[in-house]
RODO-2510 file (C-alpha; in nm, 4 decimals, decimal comma):
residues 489
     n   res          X          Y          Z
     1     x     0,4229    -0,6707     1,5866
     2     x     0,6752    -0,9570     1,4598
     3     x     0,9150    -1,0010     1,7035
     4     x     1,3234    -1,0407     1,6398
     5     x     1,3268    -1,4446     1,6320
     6     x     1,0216    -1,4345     1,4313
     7     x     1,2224    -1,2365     1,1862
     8     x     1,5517    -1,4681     1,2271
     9     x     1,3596    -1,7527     1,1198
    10     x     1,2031    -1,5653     0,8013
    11     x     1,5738    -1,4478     0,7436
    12     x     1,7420    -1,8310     0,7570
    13     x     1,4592    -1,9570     0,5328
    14     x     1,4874    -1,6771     0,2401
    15     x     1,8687    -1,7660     0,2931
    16     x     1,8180    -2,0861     0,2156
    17     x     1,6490    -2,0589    -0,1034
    18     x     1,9600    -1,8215    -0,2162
    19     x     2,1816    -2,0849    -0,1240
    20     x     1,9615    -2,3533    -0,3232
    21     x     1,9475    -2,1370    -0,6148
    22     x     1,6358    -1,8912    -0,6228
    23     x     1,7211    -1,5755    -0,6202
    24     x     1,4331    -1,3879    -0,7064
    25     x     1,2545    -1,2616    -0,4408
    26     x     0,9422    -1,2854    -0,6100
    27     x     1,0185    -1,6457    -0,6530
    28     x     1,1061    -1,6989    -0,3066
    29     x     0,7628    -1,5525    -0,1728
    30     x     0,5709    -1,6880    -0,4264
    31     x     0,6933    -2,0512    -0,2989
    32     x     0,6860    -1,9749     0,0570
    33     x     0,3324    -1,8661     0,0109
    34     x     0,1902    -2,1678    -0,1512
    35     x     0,3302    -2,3725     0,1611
    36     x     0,1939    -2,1539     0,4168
    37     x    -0,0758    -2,1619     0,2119
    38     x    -0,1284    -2,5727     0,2017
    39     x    -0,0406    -2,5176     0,5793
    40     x    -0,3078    -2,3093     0,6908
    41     x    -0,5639    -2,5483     0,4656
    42     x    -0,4441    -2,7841     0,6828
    43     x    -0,5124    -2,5928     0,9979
    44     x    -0,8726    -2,5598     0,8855
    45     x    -0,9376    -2,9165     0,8225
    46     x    -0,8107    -2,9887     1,1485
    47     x    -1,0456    -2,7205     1,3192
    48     x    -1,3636    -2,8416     1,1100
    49     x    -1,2561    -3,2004     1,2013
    50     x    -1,3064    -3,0742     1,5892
    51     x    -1,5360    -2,9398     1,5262
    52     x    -1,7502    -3,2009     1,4227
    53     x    -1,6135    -3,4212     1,6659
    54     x    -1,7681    -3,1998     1,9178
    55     x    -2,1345    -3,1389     1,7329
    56     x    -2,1684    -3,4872     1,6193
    57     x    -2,2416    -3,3198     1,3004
    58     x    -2,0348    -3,3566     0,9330
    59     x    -1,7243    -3,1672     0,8434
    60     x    -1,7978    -2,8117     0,7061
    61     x    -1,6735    -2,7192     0,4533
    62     x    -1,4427    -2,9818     0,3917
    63     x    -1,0704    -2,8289     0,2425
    64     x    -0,9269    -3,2165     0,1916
    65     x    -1,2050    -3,4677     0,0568
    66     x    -1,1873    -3,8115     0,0951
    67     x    -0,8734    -4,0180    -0,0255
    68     x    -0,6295    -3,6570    -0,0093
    69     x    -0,5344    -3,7055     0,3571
    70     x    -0,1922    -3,7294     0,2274
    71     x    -0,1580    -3,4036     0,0733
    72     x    -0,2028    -3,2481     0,4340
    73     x     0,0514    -3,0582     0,5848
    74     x     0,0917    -3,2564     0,8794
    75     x     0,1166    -3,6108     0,6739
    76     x     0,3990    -3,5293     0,4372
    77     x     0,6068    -3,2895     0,6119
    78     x     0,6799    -3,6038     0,8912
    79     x     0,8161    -3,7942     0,5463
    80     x     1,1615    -3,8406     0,4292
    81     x     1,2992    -3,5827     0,2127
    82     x     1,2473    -3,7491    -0,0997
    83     x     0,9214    -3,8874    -0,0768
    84     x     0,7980    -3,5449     0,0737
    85     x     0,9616    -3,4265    -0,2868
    86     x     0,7690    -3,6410    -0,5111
    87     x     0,4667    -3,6114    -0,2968
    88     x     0,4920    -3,2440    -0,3359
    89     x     0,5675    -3,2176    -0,6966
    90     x     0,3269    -3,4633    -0,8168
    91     x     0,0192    -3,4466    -0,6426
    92     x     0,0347    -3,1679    -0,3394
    93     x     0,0911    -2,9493    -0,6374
    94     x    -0,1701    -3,0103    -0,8636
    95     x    -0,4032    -2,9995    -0,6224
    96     x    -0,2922    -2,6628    -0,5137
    97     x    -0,3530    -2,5981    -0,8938
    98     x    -0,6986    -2,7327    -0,8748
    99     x    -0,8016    -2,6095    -0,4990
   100     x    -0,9448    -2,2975    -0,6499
   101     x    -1,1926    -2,4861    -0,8723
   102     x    -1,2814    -2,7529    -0,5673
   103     x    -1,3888    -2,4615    -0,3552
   104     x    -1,4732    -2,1877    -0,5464
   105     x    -1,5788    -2,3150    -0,8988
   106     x    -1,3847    -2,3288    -1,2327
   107     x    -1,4737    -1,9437    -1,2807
   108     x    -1,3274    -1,8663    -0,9321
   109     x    -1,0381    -1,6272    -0,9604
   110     x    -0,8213    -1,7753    -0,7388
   111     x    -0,8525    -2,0841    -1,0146
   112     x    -0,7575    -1,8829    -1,2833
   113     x    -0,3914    -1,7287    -1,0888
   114     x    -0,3159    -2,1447    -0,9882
   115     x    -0,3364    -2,2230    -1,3428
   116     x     0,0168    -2,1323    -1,4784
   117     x     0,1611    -2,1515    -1,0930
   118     x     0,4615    -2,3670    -1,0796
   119     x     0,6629    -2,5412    -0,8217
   120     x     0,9876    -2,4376    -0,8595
   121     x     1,2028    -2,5726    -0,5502
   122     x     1,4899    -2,7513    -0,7121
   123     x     1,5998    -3,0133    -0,4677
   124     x     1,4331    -3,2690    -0,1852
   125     x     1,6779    -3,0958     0,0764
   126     x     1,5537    -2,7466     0,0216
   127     x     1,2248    -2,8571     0,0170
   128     x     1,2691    -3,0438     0,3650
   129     x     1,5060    -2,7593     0,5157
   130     x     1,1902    -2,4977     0,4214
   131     x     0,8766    -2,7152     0,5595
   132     x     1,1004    -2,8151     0,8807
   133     x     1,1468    -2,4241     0,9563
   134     x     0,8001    -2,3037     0,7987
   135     x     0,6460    -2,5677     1,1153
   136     x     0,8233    -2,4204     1,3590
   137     x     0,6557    -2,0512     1,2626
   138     x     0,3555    -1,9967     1,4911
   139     x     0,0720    -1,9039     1,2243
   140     x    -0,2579    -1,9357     1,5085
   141     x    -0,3173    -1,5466     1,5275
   142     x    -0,4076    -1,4047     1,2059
   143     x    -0,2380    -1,0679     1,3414
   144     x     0,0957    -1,2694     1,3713
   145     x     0,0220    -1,4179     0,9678
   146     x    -0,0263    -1,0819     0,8411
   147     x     0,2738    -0,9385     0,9990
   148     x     0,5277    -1,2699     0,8819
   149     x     0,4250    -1,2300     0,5315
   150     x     0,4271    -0,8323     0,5060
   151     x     0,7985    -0,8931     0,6583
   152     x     0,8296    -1,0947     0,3016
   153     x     0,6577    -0,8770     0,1391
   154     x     0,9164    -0,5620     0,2644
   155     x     1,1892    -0,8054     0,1132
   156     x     1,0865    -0,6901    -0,2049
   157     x     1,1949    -0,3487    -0,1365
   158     x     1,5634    -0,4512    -0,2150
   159     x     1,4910    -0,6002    -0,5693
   160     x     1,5567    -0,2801    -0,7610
   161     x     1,2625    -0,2154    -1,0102
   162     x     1,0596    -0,5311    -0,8153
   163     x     1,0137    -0,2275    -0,5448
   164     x     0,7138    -0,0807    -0,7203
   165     x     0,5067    -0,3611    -0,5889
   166     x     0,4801    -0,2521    -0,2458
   167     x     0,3422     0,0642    -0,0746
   168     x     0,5241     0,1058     0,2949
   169     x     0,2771    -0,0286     0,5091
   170     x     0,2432     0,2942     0,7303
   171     x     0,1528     0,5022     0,4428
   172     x    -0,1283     0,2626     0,3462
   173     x    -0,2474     0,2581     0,6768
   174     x    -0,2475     0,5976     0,7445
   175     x    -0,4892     0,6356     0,4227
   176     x    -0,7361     0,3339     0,5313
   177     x    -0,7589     0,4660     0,8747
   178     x    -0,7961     0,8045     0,6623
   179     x    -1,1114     0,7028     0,4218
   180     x    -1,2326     0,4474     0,7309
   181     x    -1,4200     0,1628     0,4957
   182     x    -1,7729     0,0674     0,6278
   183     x    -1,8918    -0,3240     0,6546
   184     x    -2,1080    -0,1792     0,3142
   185     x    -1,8021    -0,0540     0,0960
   186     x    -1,6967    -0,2220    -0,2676
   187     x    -1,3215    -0,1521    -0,2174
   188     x    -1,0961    -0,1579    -0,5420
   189     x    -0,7519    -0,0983    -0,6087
   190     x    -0,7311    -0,1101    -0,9691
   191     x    -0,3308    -0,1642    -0,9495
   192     x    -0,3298    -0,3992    -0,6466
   193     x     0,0387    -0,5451    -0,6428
   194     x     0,0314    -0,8096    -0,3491
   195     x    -0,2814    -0,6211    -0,1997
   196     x    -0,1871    -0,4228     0,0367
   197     x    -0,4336    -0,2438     0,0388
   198     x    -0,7059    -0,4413     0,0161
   199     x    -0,5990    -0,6684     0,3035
   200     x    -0,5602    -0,3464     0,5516
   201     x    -0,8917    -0,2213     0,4610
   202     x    -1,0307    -0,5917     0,5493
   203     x    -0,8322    -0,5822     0,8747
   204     x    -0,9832    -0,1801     0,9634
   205     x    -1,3335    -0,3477     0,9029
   206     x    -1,2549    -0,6258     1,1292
   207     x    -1,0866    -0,3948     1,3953
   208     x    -1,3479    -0,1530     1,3829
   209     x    -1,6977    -0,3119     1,2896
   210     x    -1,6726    -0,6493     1,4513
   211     x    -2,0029    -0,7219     1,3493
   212     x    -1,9927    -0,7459     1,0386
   213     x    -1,8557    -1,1154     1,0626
   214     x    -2,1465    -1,2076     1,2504
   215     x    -2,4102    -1,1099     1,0637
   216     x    -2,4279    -1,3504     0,8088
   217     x    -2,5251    -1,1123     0,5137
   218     x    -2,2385    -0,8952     0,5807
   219     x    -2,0087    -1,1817     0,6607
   220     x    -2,0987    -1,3000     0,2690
   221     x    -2,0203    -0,9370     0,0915
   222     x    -1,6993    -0,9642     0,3429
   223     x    -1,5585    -1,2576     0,1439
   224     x    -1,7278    -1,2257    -0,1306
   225     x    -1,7570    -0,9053    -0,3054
   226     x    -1,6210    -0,6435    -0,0732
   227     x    -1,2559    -0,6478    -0,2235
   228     x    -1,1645    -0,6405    -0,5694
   229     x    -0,8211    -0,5865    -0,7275
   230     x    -0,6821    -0,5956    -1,1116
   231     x    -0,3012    -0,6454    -1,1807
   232     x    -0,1343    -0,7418    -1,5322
   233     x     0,1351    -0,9416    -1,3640
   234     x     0,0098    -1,3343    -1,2974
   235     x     0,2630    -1,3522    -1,0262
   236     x     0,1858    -1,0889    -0,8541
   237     x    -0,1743    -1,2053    -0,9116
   238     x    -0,0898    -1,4972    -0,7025
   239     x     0,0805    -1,3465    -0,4532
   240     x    -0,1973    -1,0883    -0,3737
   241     x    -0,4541    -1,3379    -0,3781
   242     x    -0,3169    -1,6168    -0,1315
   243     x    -0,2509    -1,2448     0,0992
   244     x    -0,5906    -1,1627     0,0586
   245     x    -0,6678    -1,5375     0,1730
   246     x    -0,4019    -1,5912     0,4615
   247     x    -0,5587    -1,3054     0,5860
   248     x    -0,8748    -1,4421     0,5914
   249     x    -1,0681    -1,3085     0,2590
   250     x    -1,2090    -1,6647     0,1702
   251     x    -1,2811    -1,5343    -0,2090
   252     x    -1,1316    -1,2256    -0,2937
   253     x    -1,1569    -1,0797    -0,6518
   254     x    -0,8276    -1,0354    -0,8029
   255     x    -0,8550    -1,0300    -1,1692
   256     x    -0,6247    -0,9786    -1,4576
   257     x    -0,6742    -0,6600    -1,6316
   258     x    -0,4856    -0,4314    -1,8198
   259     x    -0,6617    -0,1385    -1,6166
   260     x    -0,5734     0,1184    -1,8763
   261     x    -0,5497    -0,0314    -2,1948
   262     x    -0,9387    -0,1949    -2,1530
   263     x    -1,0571     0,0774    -1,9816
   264     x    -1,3569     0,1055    -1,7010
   265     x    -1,6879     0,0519    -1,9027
   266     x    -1,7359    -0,3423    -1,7754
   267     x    -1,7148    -0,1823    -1,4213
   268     x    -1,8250     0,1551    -1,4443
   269     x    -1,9292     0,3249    -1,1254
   270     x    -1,9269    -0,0193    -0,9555
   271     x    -1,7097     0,0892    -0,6502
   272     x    -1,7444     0,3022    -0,3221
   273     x    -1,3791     0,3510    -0,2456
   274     x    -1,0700     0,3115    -0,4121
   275     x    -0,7207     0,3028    -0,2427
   276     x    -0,4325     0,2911    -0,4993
   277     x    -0,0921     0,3512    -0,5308
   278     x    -0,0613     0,3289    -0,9280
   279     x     0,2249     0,3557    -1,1535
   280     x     0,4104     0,6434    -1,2312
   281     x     0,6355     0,7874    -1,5164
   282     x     0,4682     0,5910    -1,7437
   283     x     0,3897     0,6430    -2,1264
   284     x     0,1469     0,4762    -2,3516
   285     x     0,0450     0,5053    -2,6981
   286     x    -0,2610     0,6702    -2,7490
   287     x    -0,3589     0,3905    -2,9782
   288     x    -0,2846     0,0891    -2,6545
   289     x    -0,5529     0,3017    -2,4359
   290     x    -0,8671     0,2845    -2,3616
   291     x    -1,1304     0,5692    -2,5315
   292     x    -1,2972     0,6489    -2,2572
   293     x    -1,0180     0,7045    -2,0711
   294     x    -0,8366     0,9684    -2,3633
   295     x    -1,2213     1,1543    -2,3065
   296     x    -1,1283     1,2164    -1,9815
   297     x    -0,7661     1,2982    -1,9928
   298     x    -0,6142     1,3360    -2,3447
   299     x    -0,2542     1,2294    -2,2174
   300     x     0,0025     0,9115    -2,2570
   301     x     0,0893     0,9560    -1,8753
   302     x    -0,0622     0,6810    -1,7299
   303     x    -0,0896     0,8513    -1,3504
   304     x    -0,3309     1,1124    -1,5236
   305     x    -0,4653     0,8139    -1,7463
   306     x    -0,5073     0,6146    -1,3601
   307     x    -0,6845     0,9028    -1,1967
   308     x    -0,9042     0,8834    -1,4819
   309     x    -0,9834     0,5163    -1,4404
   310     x    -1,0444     0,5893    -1,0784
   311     x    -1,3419     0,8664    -1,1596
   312     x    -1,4825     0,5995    -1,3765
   313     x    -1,4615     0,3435    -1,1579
   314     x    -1,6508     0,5356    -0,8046
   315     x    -1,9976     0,5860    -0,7503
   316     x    -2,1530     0,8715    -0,7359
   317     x    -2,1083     0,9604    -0,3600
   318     x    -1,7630     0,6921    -0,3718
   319     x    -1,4413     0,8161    -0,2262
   320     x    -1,0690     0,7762    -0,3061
   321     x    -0,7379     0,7870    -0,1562
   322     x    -0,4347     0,7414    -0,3996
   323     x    -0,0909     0,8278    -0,4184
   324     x    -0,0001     1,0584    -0,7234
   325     x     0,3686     1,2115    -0,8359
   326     x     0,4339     1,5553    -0,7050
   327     x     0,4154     1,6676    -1,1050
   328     x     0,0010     1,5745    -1,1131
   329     x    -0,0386     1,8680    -0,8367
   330     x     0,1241     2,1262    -1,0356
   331     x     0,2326     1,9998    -1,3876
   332     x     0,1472     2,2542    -1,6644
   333     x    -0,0012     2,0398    -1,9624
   334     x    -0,3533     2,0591    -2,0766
   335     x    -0,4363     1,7087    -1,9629
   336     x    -0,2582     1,7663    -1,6184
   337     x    -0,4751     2,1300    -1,5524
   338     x    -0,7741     1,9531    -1,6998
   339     x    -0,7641     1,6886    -1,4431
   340     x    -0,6532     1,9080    -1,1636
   341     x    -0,9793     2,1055    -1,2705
   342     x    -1,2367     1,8156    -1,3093
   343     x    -1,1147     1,6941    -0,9449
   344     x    -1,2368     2,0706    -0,8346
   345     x    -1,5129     2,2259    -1,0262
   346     x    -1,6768     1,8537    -1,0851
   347     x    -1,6115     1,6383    -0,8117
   348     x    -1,5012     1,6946    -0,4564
   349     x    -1,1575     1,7486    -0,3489
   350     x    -1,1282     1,6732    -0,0323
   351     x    -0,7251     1,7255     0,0984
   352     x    -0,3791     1,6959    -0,0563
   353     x    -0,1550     1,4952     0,2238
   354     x     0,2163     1,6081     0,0687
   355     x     0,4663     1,3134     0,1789
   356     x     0,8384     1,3324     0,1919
   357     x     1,0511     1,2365    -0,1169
   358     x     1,2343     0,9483     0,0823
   359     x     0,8667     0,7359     0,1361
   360     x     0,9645     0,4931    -0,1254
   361     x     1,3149     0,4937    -0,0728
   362     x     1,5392     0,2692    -0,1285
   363     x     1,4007     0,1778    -0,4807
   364     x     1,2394     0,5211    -0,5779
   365     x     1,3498     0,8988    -0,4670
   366     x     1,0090     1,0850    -0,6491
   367     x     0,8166     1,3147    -0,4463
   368     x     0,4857     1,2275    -0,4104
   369     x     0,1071     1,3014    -0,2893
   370     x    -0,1836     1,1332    -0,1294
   371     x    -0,5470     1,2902    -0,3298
   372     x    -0,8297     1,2298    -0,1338
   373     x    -1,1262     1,2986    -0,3434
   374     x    -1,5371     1,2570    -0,3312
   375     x    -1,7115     1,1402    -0,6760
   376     x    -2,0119     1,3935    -0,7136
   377     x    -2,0485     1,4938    -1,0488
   378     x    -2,1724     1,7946    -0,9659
   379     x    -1,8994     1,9818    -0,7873
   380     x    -1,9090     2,0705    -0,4129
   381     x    -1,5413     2,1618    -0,3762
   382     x    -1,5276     2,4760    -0,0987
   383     x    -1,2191     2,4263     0,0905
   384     x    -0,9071     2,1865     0,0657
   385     x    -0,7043     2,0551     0,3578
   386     x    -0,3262     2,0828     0,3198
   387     x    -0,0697     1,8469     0,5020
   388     x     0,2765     1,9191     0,4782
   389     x     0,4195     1,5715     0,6198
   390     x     0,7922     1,5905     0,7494
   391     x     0,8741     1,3008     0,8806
   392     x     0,7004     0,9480     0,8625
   393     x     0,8805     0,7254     1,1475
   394     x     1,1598     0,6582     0,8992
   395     x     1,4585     0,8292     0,8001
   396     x     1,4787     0,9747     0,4697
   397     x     1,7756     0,8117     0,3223
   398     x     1,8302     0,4841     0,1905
   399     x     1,8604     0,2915     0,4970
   400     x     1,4715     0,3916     0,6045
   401     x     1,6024     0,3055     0,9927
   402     x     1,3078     0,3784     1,2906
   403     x     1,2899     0,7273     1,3775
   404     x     1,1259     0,9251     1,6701
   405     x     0,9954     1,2122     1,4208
   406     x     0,6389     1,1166     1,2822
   407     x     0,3889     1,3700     1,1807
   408     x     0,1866     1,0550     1,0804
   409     x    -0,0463     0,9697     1,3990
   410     x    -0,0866     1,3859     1,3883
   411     x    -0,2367     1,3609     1,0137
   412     x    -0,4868     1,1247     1,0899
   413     x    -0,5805     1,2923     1,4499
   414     x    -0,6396     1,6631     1,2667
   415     x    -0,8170     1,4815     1,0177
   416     x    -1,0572     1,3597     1,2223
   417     x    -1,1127     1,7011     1,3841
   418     x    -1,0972     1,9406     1,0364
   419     x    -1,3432     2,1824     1,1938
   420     x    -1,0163     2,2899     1,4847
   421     x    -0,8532     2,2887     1,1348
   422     x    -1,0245     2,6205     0,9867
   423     x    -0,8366     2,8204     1,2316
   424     x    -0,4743     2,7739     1,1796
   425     x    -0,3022     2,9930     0,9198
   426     x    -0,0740     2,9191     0,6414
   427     x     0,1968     2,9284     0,8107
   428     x     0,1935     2,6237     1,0149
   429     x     0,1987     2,2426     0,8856
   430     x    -0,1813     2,2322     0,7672
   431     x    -0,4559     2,4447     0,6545
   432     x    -0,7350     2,4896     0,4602
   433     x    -0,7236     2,6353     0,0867
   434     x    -1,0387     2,8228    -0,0420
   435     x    -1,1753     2,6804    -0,3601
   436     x    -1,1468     3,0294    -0,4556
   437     x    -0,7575     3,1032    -0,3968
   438     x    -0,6765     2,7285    -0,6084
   439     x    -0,8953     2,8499    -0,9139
   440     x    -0,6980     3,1572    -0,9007
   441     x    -0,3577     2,9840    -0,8858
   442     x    -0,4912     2,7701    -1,1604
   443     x    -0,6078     2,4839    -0,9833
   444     x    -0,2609     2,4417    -0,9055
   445     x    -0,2442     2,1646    -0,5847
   446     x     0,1260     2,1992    -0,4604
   447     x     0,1617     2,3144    -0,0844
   448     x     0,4116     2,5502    -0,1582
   449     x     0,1641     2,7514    -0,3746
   450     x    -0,0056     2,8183    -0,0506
   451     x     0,1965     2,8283     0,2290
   452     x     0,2754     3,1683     0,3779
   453     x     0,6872     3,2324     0,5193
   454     x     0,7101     3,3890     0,8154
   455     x     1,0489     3,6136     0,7704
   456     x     1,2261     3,7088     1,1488
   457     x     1,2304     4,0396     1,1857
   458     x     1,5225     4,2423     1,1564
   459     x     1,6287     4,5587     1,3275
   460     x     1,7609     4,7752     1,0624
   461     x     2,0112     5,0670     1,2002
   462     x     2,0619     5,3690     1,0213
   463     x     2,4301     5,4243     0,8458
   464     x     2,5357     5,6652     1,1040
   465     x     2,4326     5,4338     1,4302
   466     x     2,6800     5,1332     1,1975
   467     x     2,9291     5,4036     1,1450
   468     x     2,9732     5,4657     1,5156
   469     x     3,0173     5,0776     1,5836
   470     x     3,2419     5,0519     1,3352
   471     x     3,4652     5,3236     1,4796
   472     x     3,4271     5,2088     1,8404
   473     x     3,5525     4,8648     1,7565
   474     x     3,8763     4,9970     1,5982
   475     x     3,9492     5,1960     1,8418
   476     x     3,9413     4,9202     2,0504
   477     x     4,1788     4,7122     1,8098
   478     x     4,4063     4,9613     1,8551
   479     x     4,4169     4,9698     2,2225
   480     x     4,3949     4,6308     2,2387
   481     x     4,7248     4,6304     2,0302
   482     x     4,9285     4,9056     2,2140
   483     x     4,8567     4,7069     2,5527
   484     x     4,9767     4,3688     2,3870
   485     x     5,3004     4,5641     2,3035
   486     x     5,3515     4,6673     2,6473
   487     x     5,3229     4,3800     2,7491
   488     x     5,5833     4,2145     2,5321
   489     x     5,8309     4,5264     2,5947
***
């Protein structure tokens, strides 16, 4: 958990880049990460340098080579501002550019995000001002890392439209520790933003399968090919891949890709489990998208066009958790009931986890759902689990302050125990859904459809019983008032 000063020094250094001119919060990150980037390279040289002081043995895998000793963090940040500038800006940078290709090959994807990455710190004194308070950030734990830069990350929230980048950390959480990825998974998020997901699902993995970094085959699919995530945006591109690597992912695979306009045939039923939080309210030509998508869901709505991709995309037997507008769960178009009935009578619906409209407050007030589905093309759909959530930990408005309500820890505890599930009714905050009631409603998915009122009962008294009361409490107005007036006589 970052701790207040932790956060007072992130605070002074995003206030200084305002001060020397970026404003952008994107920009901001996307600088701060390269640096904590080139600092944590450094980190690892100096452990493999121990390390093979210790063994006698060579330098594994070297992150400086010979005659770049200069480029370290701990050489130029001990410089003067201005030749820590130039060193910076004309050779720390380009070989940031070209790290990618050093250790990963030219085809590595990491390569491909550095290439149109620029260094955009204006002046030696911001420069020096940033390294001086970056060094004095303890970065050892990889717990402590994670939690600095999804602090950034949260910064985001308060860029207006920049918002729809990030899911609130809880929420994607709660739907890791919901789906539980295995050492064997091939996770995707097809609209990965600055990874989120991906990096909690690597951190579940490591926090519950500690293993799986010491077996050396798994420790290779680990960095290798376990996580994969597409974006259109290069700098968000950038951004989620140095997360995925200050988090420890050596190699992640974050691509570029236009997930719905080239559609899902190159990796078809390629993945195990997808975790996605995908774009919403948006509308593209039917021409701009992919054919094998339209098959699926003849619609220009790209969450129906997403949940599409996402079908394509699992494995038979492959599972999904994604967040979808409240208007997929009950909206009345062909494409949306065609979807609604593919994910029921084809595949496996597994629960609908309703969340509060203030989740992605400030920069978004839509009411939204977390699907959790099971590819099986061949049905298999009996019953549904409902979750009405409440509360999250936050409140509702704007502000998103700490609160004690939190149905959240009580989602993923009656999750794990759906059988105690089967005997609550529809009145109370969950319950199962036949697959037989939702084909009757239409395969209609919202909550509301199914929940059951329970009305307090009233005792109704017949006219003459009311009668009586009313005439016994005027006669005791007008006693009331005669003994007033004696009084006052």
């Amino acid at each position: 958990m970052i701790t207040g000063d932790l956060k007072s020094k992130i605070d002074r250094i995003w206030d200084s880049f305002w001060s020397g001119g970026i404003s952008n919060p994107l920009e901001v990150i996307e600088q701060i990460t390269y640096l904590l980037f080139l600092r944590r390279l450094d980190d690892l040289q100096t452990r493999a340098e121990k390390k093979a002081r210790v063994t006698g043995g060579v330098i594994e895998e070297p992150k400086f080579l010979p005659g770049q000793d200069h480029l370290r963090w701990s050489r130029f940040k001990n410089t003067d501002s201005d030749v820590m500038y130039k060193t910076v800006a004309t050779e720390v940078f380009p070989f940031l550019q070209k790290y990618g290709a050093q250790v990963g090959g030219d085809n590595s994807t990491y390569s491909d995000h550095m290439k149109d990455a620029r260094f955009t710190i204006p002046t030696p004194a911001l420069l020096s001002k940033v390294v001086d308070a970056l060094d004095d950030i303890p970065m050892d734990d990889r717990d402590t890392n994670g939690d600095l830069y999804e602090y950034m990350l949260s910064k985001i929230a308060t860029a207006g439209t920049n918002g729809q980048f990030r899911t609130p950390r809880h929420i994607i959480e709660l739907m890791v520790a919901m789906t539980a990825p295995q050492p064997d998974d091939e996770i995707c998020d097809p609209a990965c933003g600055t990874a989120g997901f991906l990096v909690a699902a690597s951190e579940f993995v490591r926090r519950e399968h500690p293993g799986t970094l010491t077996d050396a085959a798994q420790r290779q699919h680990f960095h290798k090919s376990m996580f994969h995530g597409y974006d259109f945006d290069n700098v968000m591109l950038r951004i989620g891949s140095m997360n995925m690597l200050l988090h420890g992912i050596e190699s992640p695979d974050i691509r570029y890709r236009d997930s719905l306009s080239e559609g899902a045939s190159e990796d078809a039923e390629k993945y195990t489990l997808i975790l996605a939080n995908p774009p919403f309210a948006g509308s593209l030509d039917y021409e701009s998208t992919a054919k094998d998508l339209q098959r699926v869901a003849k619609t220009k709505k790209t969450e129906l066009l997403f949940l599409a991709l996402f079908l394509r995309l699992l494995k038979p037997g492959g599972r999904a958790a994604v967040i979808v507008p409240d208007g997929v769960l009950f909206g009345s178009s062909k494409a949306h009931k065609d979807l609604r009935q593919a994910l029921v009578e084809d595949q496996k619906l597994d629960a609908v986890v309703k969340l509060p409209s203030g989740v992605f407050r400030p920069y978004a007030g839509v009411s939204t759902a977390i699907l959790f589905f099971t590819k099986t093309n061949s049905g298999g759909t009996e019953d549904v689990w409902f979750y009405d959530v409440q509360a999250d930990g936050f409140s509702l408005d704007d502000k998103r302050n700490p609160v004690e309500a939190n149905d959240l820890p009580e989602v993923l505890s009656r999750w794990k125990n759906l059988d105690a599930e089967r005997e609550r009714t529809r009145t109370e905050q969950s319950f199962f859904v036949s697959k037989t009631d939702i084909v009757a409603q239409g395969y209609d998915l919202s909550v509301n459809r199914y929940r059951e009122v329970v009305h307090d009962e009233v005792e109704h008294r017949t006219p003459l019983v009311i009668l009586d009361e009313i005439e016994t409490l005027e006669h005791e107005i007008v006693q009331g008032i005669a003994e007033l007036k004696a009084m006052l006589a």
